[in-house]
RORO-669756 format. One record per atom (N, C-alpha, C): x, y, z. Coordinates in nm, 2 decimals, always signed. Layout:
residues N
xx: X&yy: Y&zz: Z
...
END
This chain:
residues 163
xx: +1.18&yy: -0.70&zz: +1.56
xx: +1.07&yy: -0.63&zz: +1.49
xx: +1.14&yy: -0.50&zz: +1.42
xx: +1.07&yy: -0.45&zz: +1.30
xx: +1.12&yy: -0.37&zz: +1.22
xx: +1.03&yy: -0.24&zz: +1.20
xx: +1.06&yy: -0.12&zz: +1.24
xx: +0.97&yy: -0.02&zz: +1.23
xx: +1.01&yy: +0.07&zz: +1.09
xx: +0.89&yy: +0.03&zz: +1.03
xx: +0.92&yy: +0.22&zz: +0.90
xx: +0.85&yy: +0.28&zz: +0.87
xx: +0.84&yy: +0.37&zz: +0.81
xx: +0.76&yy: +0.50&zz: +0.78
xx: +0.70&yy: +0.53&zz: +0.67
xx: +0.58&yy: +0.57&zz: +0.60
xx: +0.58&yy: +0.58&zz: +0.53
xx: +0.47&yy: +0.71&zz: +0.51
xx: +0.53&yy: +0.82&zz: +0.49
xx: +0.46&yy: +0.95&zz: +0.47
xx: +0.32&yy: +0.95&zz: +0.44
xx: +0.26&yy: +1.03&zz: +0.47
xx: +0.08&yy: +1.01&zz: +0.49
xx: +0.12&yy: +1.15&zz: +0.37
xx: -0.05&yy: +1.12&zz: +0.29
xx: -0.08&yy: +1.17&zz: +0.20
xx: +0.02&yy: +1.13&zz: +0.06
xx: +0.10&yy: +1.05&zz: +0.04
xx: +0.24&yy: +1.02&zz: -0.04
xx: +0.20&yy: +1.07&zz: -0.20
xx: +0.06&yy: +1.03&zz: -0.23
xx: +0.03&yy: +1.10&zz: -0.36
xx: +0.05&yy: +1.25&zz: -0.45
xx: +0.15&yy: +1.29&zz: -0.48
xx: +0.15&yy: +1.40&zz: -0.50
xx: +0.17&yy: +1.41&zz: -0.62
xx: +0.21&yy: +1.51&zz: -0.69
xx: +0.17&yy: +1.50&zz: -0.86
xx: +0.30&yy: +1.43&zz: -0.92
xx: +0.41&yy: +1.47&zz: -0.87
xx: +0.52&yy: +1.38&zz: -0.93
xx: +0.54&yy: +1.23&zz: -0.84
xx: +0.46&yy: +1.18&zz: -0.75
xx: +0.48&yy: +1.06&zz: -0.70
xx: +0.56&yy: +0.97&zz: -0.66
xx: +0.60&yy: +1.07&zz: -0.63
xx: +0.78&yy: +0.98&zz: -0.57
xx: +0.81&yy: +1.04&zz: -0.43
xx: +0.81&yy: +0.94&zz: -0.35
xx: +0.89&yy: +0.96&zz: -0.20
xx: +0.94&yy: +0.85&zz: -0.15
xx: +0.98&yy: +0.82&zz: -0.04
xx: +1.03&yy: +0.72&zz: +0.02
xx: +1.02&yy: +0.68&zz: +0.17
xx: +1.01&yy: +0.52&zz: +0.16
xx: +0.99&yy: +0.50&zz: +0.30
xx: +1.14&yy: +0.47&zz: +0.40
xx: +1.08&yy: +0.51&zz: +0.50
xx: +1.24&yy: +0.53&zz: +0.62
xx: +1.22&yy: +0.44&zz: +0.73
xx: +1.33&yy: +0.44&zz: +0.74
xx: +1.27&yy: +0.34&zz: +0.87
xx: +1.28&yy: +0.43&zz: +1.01
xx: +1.34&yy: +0.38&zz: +1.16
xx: +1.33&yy: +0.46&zz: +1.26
xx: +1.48&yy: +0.50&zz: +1.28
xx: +1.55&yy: +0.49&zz: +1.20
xx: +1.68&yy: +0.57&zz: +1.18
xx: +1.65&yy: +0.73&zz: +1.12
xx: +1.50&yy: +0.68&zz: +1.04
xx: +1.48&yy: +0.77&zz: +0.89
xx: +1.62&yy: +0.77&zz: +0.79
xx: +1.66&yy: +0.65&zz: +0.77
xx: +1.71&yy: +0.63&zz: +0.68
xx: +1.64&yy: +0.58&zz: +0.57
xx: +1.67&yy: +0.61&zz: +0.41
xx: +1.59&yy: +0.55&zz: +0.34
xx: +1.61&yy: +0.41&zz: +0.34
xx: +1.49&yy: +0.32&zz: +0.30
xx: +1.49&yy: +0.18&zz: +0.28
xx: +1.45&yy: +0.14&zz: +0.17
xx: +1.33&yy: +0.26&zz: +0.11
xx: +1.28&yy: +0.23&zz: -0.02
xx: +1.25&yy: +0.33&zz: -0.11
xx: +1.29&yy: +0.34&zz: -0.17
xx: +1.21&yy: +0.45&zz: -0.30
xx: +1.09&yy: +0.41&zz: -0.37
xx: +0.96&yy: +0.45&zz: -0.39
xx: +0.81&yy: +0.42&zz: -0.48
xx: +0.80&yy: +0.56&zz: -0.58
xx: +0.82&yy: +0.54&zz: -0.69
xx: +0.78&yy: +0.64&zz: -0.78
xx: +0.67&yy: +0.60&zz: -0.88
xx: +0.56&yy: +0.68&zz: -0.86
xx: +0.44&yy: +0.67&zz: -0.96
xx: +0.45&yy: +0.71&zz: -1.11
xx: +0.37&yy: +0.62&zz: -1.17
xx: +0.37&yy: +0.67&zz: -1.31
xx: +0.22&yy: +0.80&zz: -1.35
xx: +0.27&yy: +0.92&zz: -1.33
xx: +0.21&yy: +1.02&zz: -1.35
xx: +0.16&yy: +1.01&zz: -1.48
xx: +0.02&yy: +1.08&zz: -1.51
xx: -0.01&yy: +1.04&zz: -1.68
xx: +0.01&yy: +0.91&zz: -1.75
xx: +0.01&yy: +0.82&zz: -1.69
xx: +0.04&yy: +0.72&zz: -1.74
xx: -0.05&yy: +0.62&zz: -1.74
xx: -0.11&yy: +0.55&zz: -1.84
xx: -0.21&yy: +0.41&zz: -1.79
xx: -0.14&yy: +0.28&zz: -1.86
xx: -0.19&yy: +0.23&zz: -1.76
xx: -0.23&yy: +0.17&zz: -1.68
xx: -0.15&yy: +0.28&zz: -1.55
xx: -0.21&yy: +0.33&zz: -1.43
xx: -0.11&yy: +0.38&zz: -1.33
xx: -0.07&yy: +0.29&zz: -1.25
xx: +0.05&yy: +0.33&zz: -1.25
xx: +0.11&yy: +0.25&zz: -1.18
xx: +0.25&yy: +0.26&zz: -1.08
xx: +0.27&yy: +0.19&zz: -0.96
xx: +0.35&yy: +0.25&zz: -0.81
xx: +0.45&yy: +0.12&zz: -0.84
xx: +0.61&yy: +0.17&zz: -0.85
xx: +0.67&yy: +0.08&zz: -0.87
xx: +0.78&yy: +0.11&zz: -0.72
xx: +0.80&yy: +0.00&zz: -0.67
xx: +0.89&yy: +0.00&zz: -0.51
xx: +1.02&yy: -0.04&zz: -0.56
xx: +1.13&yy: -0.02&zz: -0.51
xx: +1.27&yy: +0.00&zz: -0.54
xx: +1.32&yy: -0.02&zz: -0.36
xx: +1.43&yy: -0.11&zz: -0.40
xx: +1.52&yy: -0.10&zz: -0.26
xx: +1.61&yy: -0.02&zz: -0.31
xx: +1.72&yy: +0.02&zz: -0.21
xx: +1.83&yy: +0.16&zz: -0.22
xx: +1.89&yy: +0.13&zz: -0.31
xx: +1.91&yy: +0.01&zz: -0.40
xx: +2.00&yy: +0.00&zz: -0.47
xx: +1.92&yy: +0.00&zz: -0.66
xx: +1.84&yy: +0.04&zz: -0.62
xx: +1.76&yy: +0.11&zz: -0.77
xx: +1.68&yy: -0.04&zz: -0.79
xx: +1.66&yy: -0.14&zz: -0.73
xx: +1.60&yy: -0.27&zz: -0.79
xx: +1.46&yy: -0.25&zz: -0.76
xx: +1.39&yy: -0.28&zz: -0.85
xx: +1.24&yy: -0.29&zz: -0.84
xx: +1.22&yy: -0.43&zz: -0.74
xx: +1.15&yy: -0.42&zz: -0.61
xx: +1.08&yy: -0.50&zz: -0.55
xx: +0.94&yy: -0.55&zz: -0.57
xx: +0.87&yy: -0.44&zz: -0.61
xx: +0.71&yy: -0.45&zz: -0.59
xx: +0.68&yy: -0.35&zz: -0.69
xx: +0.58&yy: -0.39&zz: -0.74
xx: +0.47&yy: -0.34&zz: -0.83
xx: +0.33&yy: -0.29&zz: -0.79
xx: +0.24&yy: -0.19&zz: -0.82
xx: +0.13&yy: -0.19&zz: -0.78
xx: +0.09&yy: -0.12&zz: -0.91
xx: -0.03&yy: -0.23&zz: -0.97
xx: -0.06&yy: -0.16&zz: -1.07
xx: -0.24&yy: -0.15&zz: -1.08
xx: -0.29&yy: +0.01&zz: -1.14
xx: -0.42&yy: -0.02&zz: -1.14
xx: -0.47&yy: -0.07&zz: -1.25
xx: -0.57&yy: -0.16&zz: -1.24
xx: -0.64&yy: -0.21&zz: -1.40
xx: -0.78&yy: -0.08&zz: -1.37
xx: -0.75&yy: -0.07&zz: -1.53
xx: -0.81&yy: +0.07&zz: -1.59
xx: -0.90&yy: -0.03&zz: -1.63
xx: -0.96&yy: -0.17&zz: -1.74
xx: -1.00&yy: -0.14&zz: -1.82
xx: -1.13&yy: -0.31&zz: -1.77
xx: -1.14&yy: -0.27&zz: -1.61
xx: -1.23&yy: -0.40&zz: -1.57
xx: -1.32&yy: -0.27&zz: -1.47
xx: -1.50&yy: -0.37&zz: -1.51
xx: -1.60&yy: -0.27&zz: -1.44
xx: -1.58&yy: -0.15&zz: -1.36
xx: -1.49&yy: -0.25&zz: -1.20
xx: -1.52&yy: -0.21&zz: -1.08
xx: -1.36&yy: -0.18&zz: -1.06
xx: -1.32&yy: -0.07&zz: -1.03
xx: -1.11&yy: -0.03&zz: -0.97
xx: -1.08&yy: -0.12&zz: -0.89
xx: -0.96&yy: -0.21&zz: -0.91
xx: -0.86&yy: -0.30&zz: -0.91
xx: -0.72&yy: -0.24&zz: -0.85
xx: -0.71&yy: -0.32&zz: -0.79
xx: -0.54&yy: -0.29&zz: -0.84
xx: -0.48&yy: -0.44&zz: -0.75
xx: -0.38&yy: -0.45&zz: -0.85
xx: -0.29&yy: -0.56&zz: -0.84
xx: -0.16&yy: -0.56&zz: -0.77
xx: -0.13&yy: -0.60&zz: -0.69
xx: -0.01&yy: -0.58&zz: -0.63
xx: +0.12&yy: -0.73&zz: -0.64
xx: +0.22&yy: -0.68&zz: -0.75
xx: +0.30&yy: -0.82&zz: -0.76
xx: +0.40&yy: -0.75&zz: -0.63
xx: +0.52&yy: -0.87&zz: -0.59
xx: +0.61&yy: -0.84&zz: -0.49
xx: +0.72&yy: -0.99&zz: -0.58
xx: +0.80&yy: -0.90&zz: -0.63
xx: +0.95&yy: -0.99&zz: -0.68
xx: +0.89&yy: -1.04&zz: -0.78
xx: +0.78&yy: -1.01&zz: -0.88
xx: +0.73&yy: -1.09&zz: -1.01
xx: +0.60&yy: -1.15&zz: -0.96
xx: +0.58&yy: -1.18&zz: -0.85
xx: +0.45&yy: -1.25&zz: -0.86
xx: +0.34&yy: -1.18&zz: -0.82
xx: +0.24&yy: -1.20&zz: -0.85
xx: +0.13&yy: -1.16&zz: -0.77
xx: +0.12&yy: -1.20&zz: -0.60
xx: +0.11&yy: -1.12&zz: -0.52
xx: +0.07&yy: -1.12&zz: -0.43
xx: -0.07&yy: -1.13&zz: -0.35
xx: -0.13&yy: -1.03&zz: -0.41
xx: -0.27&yy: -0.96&zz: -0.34
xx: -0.36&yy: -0.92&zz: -0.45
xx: -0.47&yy: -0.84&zz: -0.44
xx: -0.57&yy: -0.78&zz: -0.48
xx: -0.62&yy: -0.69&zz: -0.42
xx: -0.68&yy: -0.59&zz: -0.43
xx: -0.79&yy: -0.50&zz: -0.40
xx: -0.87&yy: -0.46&zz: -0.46
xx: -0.97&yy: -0.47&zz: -0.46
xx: -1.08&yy: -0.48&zz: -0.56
xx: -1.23&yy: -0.41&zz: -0.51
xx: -1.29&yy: -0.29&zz: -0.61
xx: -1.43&yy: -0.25&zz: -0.52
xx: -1.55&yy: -0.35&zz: -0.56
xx: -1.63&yy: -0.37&zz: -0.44
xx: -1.74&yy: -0.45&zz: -0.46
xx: -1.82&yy: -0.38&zz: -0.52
xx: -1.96&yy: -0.44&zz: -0.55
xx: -2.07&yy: -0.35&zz: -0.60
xx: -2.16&yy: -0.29&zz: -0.47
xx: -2.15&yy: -0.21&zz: -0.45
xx: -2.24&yy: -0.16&zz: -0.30
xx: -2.33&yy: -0.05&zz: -0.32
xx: -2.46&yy: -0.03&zz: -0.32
xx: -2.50&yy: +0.03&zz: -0.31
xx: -2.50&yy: +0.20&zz: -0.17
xx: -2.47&yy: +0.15&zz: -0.08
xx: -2.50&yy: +0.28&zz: +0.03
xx: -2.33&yy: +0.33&zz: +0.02
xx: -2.20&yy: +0.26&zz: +0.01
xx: -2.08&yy: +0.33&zz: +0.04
xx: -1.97&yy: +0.20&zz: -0.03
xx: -1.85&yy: +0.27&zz: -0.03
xx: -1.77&yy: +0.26&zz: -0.14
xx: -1.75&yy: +0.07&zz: -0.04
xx: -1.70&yy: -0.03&zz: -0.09
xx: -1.71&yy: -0.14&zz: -0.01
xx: -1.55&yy: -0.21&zz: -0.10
xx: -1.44&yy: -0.23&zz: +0.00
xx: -1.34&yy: -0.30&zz: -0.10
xx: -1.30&yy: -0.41&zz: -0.03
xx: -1.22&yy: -0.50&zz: -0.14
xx: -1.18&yy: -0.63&zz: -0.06
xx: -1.03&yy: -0.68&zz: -0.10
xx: -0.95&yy: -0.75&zz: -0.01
xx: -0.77&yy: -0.72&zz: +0.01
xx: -0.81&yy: -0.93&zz: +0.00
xx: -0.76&yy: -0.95&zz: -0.19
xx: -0.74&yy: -1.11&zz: -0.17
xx: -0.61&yy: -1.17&zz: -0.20
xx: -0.55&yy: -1.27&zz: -0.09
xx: -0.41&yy: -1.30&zz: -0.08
xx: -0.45&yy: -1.42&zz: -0.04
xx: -0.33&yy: -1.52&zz: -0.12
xx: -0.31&yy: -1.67&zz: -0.11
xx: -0.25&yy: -1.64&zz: +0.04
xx: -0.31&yy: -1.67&zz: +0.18
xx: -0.23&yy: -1.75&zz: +0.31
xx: -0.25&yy: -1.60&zz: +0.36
xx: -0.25&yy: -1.46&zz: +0.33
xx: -0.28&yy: -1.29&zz: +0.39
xx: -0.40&yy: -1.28&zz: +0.48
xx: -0.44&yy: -1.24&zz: +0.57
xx: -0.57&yy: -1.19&zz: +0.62
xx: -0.53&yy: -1.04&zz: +0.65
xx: -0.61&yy: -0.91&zz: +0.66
xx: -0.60&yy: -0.81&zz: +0.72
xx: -0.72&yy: -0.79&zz: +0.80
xx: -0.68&yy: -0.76&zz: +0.92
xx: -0.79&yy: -0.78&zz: +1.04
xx: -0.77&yy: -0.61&zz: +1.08
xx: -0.90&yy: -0.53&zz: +1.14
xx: -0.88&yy: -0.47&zz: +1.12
xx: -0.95&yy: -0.36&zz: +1.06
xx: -0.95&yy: -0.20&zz: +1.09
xx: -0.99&yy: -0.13&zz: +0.98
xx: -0.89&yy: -0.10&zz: +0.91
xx: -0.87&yy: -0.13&zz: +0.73
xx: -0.76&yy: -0.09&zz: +0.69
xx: -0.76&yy: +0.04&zz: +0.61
xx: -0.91&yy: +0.07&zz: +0.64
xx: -0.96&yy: +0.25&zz: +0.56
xx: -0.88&yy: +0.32&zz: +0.64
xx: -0.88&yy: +0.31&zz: +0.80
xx: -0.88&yy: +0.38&zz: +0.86
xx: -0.67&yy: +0.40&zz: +0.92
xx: -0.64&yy: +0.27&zz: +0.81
xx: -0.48&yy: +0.23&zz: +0.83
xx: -0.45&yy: +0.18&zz: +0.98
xx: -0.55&yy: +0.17&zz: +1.05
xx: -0.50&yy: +0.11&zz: +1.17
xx: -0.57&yy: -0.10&zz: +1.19
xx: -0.46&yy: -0.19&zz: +1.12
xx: -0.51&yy: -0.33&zz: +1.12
xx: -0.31&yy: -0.42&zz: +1.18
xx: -0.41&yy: -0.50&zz: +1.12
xx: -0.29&yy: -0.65&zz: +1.13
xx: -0.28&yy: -0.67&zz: +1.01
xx: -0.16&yy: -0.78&zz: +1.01
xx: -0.15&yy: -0.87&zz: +0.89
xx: -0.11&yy: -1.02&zz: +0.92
xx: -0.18&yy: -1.05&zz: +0.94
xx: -0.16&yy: -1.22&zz: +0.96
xx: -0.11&yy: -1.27&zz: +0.84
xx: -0.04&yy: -1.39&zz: +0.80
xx: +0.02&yy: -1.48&zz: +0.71
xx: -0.03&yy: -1.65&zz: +0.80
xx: -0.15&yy: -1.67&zz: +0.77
xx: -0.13&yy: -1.85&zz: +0.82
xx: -0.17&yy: -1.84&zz: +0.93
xx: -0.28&yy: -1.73&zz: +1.01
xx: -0.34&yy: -1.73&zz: +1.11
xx: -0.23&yy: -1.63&zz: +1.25
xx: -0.09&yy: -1.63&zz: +1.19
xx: +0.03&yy: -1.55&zz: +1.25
xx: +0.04&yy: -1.44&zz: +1.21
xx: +0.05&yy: -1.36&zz: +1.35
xx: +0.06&yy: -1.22&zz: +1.29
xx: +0.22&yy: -1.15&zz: +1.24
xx: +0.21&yy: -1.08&zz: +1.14
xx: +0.32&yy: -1.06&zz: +1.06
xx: +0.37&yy: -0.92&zz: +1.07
xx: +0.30&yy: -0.85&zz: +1.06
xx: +0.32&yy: -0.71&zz: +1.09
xx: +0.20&yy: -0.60&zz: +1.11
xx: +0.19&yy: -0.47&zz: +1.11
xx: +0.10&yy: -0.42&zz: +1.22
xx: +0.12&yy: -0.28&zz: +1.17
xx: +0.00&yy: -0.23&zz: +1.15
xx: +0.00&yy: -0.07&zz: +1.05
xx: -0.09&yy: +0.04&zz: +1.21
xx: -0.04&yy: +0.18&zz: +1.15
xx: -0.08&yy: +0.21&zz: +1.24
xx: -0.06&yy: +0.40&zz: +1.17
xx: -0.11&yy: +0.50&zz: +1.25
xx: -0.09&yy: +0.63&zz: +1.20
xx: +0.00&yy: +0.68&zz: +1.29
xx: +0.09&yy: +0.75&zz: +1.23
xx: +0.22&yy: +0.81&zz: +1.37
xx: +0.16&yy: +0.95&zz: +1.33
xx: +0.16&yy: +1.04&zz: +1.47
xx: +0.08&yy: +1.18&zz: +1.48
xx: +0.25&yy: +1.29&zz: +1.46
xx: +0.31&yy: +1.25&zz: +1.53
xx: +0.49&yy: +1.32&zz: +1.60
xx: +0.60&yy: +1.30&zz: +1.53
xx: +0.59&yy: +1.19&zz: +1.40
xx: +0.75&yy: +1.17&zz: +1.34
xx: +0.77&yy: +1.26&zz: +1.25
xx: +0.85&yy: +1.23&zz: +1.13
xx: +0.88&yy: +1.31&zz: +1.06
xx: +0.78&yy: +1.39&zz: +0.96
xx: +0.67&yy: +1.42&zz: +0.97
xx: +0.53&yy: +1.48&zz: +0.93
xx: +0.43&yy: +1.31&zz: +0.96
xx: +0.31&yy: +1.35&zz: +0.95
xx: +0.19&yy: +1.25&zz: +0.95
xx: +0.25&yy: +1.16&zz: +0.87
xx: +0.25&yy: +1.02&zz: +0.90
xx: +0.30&yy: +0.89&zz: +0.86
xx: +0.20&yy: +0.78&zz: +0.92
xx: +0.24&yy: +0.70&zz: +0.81
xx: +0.20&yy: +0.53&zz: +0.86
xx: +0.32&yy: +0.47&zz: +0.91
xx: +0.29&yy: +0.35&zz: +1.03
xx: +0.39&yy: +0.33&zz: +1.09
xx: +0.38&yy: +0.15&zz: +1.05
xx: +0.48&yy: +0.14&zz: +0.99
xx: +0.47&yy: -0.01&zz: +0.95
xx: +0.56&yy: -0.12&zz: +1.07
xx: +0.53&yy: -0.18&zz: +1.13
xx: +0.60&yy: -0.28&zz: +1.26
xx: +0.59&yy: -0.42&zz: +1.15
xx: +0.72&yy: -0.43&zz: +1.11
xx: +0.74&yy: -0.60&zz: +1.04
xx: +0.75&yy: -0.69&zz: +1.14
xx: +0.69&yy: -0.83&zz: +1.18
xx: +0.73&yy: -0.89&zz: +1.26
xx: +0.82&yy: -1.02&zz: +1.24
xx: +0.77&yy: -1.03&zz: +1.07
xx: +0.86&yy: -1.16&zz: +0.98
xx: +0.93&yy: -1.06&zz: +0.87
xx: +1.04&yy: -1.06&zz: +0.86
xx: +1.15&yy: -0.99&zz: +0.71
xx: +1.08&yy: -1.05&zz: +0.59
xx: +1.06&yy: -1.18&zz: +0.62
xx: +0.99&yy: -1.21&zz: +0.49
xx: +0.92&yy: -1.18&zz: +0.40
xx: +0.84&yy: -1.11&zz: +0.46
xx: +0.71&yy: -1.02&zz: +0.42
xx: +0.77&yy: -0.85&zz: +0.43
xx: +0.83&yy: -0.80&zz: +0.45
xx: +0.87&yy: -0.66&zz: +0.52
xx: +0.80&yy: -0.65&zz: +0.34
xx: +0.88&yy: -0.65&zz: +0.22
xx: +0.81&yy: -0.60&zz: +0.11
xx: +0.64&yy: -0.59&zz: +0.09
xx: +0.61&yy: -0.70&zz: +0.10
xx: +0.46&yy: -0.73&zz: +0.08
xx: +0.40&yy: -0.63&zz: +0.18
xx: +0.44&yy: -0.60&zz: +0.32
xx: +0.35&yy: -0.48&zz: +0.37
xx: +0.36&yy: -0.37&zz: +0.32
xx: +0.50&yy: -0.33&zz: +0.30
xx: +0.53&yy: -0.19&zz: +0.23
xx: +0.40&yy: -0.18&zz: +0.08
xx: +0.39&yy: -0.25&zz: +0.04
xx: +0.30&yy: -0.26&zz: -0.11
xx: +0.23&yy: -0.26&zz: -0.09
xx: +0.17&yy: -0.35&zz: +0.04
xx: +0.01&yy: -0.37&zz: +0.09
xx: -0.01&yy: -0.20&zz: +0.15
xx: +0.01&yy: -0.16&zz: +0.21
xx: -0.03&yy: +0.00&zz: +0.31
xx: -0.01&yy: +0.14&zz: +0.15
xx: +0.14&yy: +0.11&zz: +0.07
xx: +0.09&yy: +0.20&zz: -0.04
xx: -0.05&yy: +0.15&zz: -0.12
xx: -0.08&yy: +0.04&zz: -0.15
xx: -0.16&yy: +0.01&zz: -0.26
xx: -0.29&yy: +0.09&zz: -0.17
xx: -0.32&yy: +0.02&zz: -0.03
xx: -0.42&yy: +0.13&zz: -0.02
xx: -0.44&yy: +0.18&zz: -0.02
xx: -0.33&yy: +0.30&zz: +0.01
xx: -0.31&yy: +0.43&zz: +0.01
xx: -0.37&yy: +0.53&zz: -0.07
xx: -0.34&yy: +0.43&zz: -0.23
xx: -0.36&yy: +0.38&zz: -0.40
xx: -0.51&yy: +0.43&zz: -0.36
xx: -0.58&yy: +0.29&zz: -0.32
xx: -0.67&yy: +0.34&zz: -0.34
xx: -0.81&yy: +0.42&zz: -0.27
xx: -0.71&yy: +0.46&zz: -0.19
xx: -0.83&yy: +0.55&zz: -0.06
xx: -0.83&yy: +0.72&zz: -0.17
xx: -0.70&yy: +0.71&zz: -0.25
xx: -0.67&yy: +0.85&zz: -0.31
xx: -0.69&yy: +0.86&zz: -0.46
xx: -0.77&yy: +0.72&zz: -0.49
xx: -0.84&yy: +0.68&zz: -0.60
xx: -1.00&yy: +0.72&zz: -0.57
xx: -1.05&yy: +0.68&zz: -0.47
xx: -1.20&yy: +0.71&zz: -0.39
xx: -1.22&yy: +0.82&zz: -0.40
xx: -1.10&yy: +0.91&zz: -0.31
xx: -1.10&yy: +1.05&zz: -0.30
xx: -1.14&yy: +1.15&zz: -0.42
xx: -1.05&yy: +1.10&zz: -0.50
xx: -1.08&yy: +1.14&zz: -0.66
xx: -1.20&yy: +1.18&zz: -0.74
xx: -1.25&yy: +0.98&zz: -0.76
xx: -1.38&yy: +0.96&zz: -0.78
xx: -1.48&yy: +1.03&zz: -0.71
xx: -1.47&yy: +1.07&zz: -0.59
xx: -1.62&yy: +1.09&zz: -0.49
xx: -1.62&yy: +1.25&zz: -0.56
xx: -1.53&yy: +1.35&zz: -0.55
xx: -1.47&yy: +1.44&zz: -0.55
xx: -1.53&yy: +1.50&zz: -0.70
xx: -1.56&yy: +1.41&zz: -0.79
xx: -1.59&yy: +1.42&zz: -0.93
xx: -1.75&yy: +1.46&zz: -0.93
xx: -1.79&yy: +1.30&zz: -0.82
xx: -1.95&yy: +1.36&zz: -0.84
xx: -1.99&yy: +1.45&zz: -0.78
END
């Protein structure tokens, strides 16, 4: 199993930090596209290669965002229509997240198997998410899945913040 880190609050106006693992050595670089639309969170392994994508669609009803990992699509996150509170939904060919994933504390099953395991670290290197890989396979796709959230909990925040 593989433990990394990924700084809590990560959004900041230039959008760029990186996840560590429990060395805190870097593993990944994510730099946001500031002022930019479509926005968008592009993941990088240490060697400058784009892994993962996370991008928001601006120009459909209800906030989206798309998460590719190596070119393909992966996932979705998407807001439902809800009347009483904000309501969103995580869709992945063979993915489940069990779990509250507002609250960053779930699973990630792949095929009914649990894959890896999010959680909030109080004591490491400032307030972080603690990512536990259980398959390498996937190590990218969680990293993308916990920022994209991330995405959009500080998309909500935004929005609510407006009205």
């Amino acid at each position: 199993m593989k433990q990394l880190y990924i700084k809590q609050k990560v959004f900041s106006l230039s959008g760029k930090f990186t996840v560590k693992d429990q060395e805190e050595k870097d593993r990944y670089y994510v730099e946001g596209s500031f002022m930019k639309i479509p926005k968008t969170f592009s993941i990088m392994n240490t060697s400058g290669d784009e892994v993962a994508l996370i991008t928001k669609k601006t120009f459909s009803f209800l906030p989206k965002f798309l998460v590719e990992v190596n070119g393909q699509e992966v996932l979705t996150i998407k807001k439902e229509l809800s009347f009483l509170k904000a309501r969103y939904s995580i869709d992945a060919a063979g993915i489940e997240v069990q779990g509250n994933w507002w609250d960053m504390q779930f699973q990630v099953l792949q095929h009914g198997n649990v894959v890896g395991e999010v959680g909030k670290e109080w004591f490491t290197w400032g307030d972080s998410y603690r990512v536990n890989v259980m398959n390498e396979e996937v190590e990218t796709m969680m990293i993308a899945l916990v920022i994209a959230i991330d995405c959009v909990k500080a998309d909500e925040a935004a929005a609510s913040s407006v009205n």
